[in-house]
C-alpha positions as CSV (number, residue, x, y, z in Angstrom):
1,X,2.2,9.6,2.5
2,X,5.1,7.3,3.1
3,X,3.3,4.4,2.2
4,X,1.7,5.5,-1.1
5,X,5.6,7.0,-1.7
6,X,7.1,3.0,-0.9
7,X,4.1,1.4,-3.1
8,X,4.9,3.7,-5.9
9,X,8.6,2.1,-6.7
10,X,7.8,-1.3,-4.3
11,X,10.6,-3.2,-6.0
12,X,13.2,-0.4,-5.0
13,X,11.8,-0.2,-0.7
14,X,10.6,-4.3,-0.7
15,X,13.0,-6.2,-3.1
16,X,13.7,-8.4,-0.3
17,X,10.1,-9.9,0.0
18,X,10.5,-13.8,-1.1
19,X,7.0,-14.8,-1.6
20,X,5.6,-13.1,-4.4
21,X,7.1,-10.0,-6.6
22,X,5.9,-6.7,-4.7
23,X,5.4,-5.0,-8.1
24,X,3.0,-7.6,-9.4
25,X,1.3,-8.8,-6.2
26,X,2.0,-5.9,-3.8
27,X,4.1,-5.6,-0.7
28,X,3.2,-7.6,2.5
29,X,1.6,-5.7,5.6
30,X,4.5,-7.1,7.6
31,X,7.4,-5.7,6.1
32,X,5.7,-2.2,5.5
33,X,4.9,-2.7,9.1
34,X,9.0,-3.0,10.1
35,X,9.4,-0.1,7.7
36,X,7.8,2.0,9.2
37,X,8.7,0.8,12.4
38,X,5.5,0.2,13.9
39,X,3.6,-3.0,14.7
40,X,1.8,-5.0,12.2
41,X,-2.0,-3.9,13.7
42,X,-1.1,0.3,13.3
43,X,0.8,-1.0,10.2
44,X,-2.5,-2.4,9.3
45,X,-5.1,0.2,10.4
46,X,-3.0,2.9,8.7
47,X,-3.2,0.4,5.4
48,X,-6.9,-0.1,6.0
49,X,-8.1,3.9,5.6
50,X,-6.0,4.1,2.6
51,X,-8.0,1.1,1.3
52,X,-11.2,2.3,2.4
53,X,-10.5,6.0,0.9
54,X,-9.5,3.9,-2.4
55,X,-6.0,4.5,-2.5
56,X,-4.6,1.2,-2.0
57,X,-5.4,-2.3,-3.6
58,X,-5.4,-5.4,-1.2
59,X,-5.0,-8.7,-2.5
60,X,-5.5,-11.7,0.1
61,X,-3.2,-14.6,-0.7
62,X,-3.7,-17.6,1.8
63,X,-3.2,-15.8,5.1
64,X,-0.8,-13.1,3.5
65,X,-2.5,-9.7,2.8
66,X,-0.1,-7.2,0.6
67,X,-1.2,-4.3,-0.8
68,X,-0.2,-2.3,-3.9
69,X,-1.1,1.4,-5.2
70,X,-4.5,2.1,-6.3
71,X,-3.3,4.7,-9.2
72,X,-7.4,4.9,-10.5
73,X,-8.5,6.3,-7.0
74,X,-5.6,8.3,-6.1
75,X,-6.1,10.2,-9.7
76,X,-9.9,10.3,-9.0
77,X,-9.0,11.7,-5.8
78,X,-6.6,14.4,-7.4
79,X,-9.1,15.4,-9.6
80,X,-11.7,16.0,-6.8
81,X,-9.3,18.1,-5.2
82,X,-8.6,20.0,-7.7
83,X,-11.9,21.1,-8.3
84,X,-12.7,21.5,-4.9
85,X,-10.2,23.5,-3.7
């Protein structure tokens, strides 16, 4: 929840990240990693089964994976639970 709370305002929790804007590209797996205060593999396991339940977006640039909202899934999702609950 953390994460899809950072990734919603990315420019407010990741200004700092110098290679690419985080609200256009997405925020690098190593500083959400230190922001959570974890290391970069849980950072990145945690990131992968938001990505694989569709919540998240990964984009690859050179060795550099970052990873933005996904706001399509998470609304798909909402509406699921909604009528499931």
């Amino acid at each position: 929840m953390a994460i899809l709370d950072w990734l919603k305002a990315p420019a407010d929790h990741f200004g700092h990240q110098q290679y690419n804007d985080p609200a256009t590209v997405g925020v690098c797996v190593t500083l959400i990693a230190e922001k959570l205060g974890v290391s970069q593999p849980t950072a990145s396991r945690h990131l992968d089964l938001l990505h694989r339940a569709g919540f998240v977006r990964l984009r690859k640039i050179e060795r550099w994976s970052f990873f933005s909202r996904n706001e399509e899934g998470l609304a798909a999702y909402k509406t699921w639970l909604m009528k499931n609950l």
